[in-house]
N, C-alpha and C positions, 0 to 999 in steps of 0.2 A: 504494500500500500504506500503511495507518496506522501512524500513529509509536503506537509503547507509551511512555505515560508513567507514569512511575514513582514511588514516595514518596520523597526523596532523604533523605541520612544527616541523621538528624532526632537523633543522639546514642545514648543508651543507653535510648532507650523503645521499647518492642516491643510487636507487639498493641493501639494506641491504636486508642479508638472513632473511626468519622468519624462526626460528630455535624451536619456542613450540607455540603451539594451542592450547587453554584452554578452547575451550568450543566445542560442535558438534552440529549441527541441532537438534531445536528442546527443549536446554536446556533453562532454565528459567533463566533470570542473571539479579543481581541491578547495578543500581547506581556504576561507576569507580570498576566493577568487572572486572577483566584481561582477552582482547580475545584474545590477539598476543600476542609475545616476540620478538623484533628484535634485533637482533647481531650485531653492527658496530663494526671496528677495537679498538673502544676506551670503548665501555662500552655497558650494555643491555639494552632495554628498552621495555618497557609492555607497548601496546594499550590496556587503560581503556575504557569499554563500557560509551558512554557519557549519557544512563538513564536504567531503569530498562527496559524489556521487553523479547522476546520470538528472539532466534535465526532463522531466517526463514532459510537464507541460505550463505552457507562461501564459498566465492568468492576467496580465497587462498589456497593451500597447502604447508606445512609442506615442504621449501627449496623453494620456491619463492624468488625472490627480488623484493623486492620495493622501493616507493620513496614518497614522500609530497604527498596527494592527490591521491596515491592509494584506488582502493576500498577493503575491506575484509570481511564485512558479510552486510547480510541484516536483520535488527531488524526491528522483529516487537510490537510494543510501546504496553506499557500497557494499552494506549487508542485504540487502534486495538479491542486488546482482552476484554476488561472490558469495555469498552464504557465510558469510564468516561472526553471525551473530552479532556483532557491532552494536551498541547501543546508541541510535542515533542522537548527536546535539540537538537541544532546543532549538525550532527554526526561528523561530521571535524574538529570541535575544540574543541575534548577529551584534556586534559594533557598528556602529557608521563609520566611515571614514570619510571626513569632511576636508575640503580642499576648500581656501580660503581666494575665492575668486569671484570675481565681480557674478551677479546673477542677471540671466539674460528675461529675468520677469520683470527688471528695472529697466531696460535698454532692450530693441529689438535686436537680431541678428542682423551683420551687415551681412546685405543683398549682392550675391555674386553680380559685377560688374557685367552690362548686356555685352560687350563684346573684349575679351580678356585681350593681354600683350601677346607678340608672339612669344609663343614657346611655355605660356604658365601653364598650369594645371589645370585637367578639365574637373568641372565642377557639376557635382550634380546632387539634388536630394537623396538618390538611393545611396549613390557610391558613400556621402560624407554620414550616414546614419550606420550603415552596414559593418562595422571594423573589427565581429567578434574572431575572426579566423585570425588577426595579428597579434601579434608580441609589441604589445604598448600599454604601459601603466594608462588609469583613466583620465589622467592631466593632460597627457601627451594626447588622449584622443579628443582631448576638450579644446585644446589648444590647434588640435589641427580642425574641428568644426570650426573655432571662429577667425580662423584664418582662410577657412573655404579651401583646404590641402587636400588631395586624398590619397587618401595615408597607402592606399595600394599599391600609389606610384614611388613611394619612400623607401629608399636600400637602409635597413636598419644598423649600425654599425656598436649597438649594442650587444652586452653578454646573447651567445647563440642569438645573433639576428635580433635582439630588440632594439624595435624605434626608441629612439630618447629625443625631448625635449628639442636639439640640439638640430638634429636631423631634418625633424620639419621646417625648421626656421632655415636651416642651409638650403634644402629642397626649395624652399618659398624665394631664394636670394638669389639660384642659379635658374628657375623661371622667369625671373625679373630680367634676367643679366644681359640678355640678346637684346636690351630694349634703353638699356642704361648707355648705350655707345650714342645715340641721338641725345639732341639738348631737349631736354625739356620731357625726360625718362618717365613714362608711365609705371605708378606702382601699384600691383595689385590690392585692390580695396585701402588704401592710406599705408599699408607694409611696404616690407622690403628696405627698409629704412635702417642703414647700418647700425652696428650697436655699438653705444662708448666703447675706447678700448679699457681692459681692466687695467687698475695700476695697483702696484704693493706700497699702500700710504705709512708704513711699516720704515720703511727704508729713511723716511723724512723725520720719524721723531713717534711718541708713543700713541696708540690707536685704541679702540673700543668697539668694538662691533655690538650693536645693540638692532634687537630684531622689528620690526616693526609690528605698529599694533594689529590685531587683528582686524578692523576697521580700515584701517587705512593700505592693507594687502588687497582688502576685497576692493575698495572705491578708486582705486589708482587705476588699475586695468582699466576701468570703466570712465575715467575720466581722461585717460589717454588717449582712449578710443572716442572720445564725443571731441578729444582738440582733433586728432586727427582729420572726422569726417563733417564737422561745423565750419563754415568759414563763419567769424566770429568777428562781430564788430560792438563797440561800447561806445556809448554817449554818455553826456555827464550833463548834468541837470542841479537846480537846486530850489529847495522851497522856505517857504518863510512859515515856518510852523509856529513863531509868537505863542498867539493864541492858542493851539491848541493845545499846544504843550501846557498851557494853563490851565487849561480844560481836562487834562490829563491829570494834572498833578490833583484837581480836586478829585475826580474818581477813585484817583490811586491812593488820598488818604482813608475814605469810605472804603477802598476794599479791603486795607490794611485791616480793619478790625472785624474785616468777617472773613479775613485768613488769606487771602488771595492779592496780589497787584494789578495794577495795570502801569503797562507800559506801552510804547507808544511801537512795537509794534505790532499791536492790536487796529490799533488805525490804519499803519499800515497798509493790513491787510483787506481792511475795508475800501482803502483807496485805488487798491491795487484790481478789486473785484471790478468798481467803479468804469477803472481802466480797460479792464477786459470788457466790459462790455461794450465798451464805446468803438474796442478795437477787435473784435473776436478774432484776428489773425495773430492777435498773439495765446489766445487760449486754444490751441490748435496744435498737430502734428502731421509731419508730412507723414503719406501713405508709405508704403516699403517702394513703389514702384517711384517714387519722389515725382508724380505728376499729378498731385491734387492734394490737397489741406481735410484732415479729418480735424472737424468745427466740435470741438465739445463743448457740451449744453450745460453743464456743471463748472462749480467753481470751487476747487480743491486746492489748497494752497500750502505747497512746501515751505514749512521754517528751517532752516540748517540753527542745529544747536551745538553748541561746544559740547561734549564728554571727554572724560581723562585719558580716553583712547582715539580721540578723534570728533570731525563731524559725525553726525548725523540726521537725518531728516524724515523729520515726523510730517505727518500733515492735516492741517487745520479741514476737515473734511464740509462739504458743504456753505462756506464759509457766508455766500450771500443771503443766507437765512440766520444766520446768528446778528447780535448787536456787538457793543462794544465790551460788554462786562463780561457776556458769554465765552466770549472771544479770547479774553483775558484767565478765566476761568481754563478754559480749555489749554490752555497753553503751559499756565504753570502744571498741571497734572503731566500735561506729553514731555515738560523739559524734568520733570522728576522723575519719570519711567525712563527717561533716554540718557538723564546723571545714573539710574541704580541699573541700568540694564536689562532694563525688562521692557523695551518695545516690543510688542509684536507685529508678525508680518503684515499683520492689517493696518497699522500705526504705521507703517512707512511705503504705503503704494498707493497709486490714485494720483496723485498731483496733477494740476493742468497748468501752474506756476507756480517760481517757486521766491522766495524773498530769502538773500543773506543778509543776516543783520552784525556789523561789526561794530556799533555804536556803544557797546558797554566796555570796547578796548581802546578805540581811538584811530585814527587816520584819517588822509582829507578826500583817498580815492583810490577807489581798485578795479579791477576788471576781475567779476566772477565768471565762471565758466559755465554755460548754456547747460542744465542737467537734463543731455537730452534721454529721451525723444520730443520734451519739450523743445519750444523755438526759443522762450526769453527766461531771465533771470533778473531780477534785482538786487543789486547790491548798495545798502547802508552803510553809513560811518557815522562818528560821533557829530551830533548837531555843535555850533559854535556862533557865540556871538558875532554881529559883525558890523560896521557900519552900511547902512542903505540910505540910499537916495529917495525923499519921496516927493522930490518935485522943489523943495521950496531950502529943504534941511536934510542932512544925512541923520539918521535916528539907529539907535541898537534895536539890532531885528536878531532873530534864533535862527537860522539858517539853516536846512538837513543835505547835505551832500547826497546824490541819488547816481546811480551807478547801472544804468541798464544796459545787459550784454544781452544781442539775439543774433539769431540764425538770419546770415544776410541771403541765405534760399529764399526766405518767406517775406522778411521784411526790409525794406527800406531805407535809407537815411530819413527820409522826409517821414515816413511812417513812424520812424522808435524815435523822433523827436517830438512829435504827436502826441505819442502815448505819455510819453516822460513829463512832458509840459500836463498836462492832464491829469496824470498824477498828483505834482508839484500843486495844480488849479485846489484840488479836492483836497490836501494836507494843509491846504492855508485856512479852510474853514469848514468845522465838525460841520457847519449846515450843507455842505455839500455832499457830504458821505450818506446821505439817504435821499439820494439823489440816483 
């Protein structure tokens, strides 16, 4: 009879896609060999077969979601087949093995290019899902899906023939290379792009190698990949928040005594909603085919919050049906789950913009990085007195530096200066945030 193996307690993610299937009916597999890959917003994780034995039958396909205690193949145990009485391991309480890598539930797959350089790799859905007949840890095959590689066409120069890491990237550098002798070299999908050379910092005076957080292993991939394939442009804007910010400061002492602040980016985000509606090309994402704008009808709005490990980005969900207090309320609860670690994946997907706010540290200007599949971003800095002109006398005004980065695919100059000014319109005065 086959053993049911199960999803084991993978935390508080529920419903993850399985995004790679590593073995098929029928294959022969040991001991913590890899049968699933599942995709949360936060990182991947491989279902280890929990002993050796014979795949009877796979109870999932390739875009399922699952959850704890799902079933996905039925193993049959090598006491099945060899009689050797064996007492099978528990199928439910495999390890996961989690790979700390950007997740493609945040970010779509980049779209193999309609007509490749000479000489790259062909690319296809079957070939780039199919790879359980190779010798390649699950990184290597994750790495060759978002690179569009297929790993068929890859001479492995690892132990007995295994692909490494190494290989695909060189595979991907000598498909480019026929193409790199003309100016103005096509790279496949933003790759191809040489790698620093290493240096021994060692040799200069004393070093420390310190690892990075795990936050910031997952979001880097992922922000590599949006510089890569955004061309990205930034305006700078500024508004005269005075008043509001006075208007602020009375709520925020009312809320002090019923436990809760307000802060100003609560408005914010009110003005930001304001913004999108005036402009729906920025509450928008290109299609995969990048020949049309999918218009969302909803207003979900990313906060980036500092944690000891890093950003991360909760999101104020539904935001044009809350007020200002709501607003407020909701926010100190998502940045105390996001300081203790307890986001869940539902807490961090959905956005249709996202706001950085760096105004509790200081600066007078940055360029944030578009979180796509979003088009735009805003980025704050600390407000600052300053003299203004108001026709007759210069007077101290509060001033908010405002920072928007978009996808110059969708938007415009004249367009993100629109928005920005519009913004700045609606942060000058609460009566226009219910507007």
């Amino acid at each position: 009879m086959g053993i049911e193996v199960k999803v084991p307690d993978i935390g508080d993610f529920t419903n993850v896609p399985i995004v790679e299937v590593f073995v098929k009916e029928g294959d022969t597999i040991g001991p913590e060999d890899p049968l699933v890959s599942l995709e949360s917003d936060k990182a991947t994780m491989d279902v280890p077969s929990p002993q050796a034995g014979v795949v009877e039958k796979i109870l999932i396909k390739l875009g399922d979601k699952v959850s704890e205690g799902s079933p996905i193949i039925l193993l049959k145990g090598e006491g099945d087949t060899k009689g050797n009485g064996a007492e099978p391991a528990s199928a439910d309480t495999a390890a996961l093995v989690t790979k700390q890598e950007p997740a493609a539930a945040s970010a779509p797959a980049v779209a193999a290019p309609a007509s490749a350089p000479a000489g790259a790799p062909a690319v296809s859905g079957s070939a780039i899902s199919d790879f359980s007949q190779l010798h390649a840890s699950p990184s290597v095959r994750r790495i060759a899906r978002e690179l569009g590689v297929d790993l068929t066409a890859v001479k492995g120069t690892g132990e007995k023939g295994r692909i490494t890491k190494e290989d695909v990237k060189g595979h991907l550098t000598r498909a480019a290379a026929p193409t790199a002798a003309g100016a103005g070299a096509v790279m496949l999908g933003g790759m191809g792009i040489p790698e620093i050379p290493a240096v021994d910092f060692s040799k200069f005076g004393p070093v420390e190698t310190r690892p990075l957080a795990r936050i910031k292993k997952i979001s880097g991939p992922h922000l590599h990949r949006a510089w890569l394939n955004v061309p990205l442009v930034t305006h700078q804007d500024e508004a005269d928040i005075t008043e509001t910010d006075q208007y602020r400061k009375e709520l925020d002492t009312a809320g002090k005594e019923k436990g809760y602040r307000v802060t100003l980016l609560a408005f914010l985000i009110k003005a930001a909603v304001s913004a999108l509606r005036q402009h729906p090309e920025f509450n928008a994402s290109l299609n995969p085919e990048k020949d049309a704008l999918i218009l969302k009808r909803y207003y979900n709005i990313g906060v980036a919050v500092d944690t000891p490990d890093g950003l991360v980005v909760p999101v104020v969900k539904d935001a044009d049906r809350k007020g200002i207090v709501e607003i407020s309320q909701e926010l100190g609860s998502l940045s105390k789950k996001a300081r203790d670690g307890k986001l869940g994946s539902g807490d961090m997907q959905g956005a249709s913009f996202t706001i950085s706010s760096l105004g509790g540290i200081g600066g007078t200007a940055f360029t944030p990085l578009v979180n796509a599949p979003e088009v735009a971003i805003l980025g704050v800095v600390r407000s600052k007195m300053a003299p203004v002109w108001d026709g007759s006398a210069f007077k101290p005004r509060l001033m908010l530096p405002l920072s928007l980065s978009y996808d110059h695919r969708v938007v415009d100059g004249a367009l993100g200066a629109r928005f920005t000014r519009h913004l700045a319109h609606v942060l000058e005065d609460v009566r226009r945030l219910a507007v």
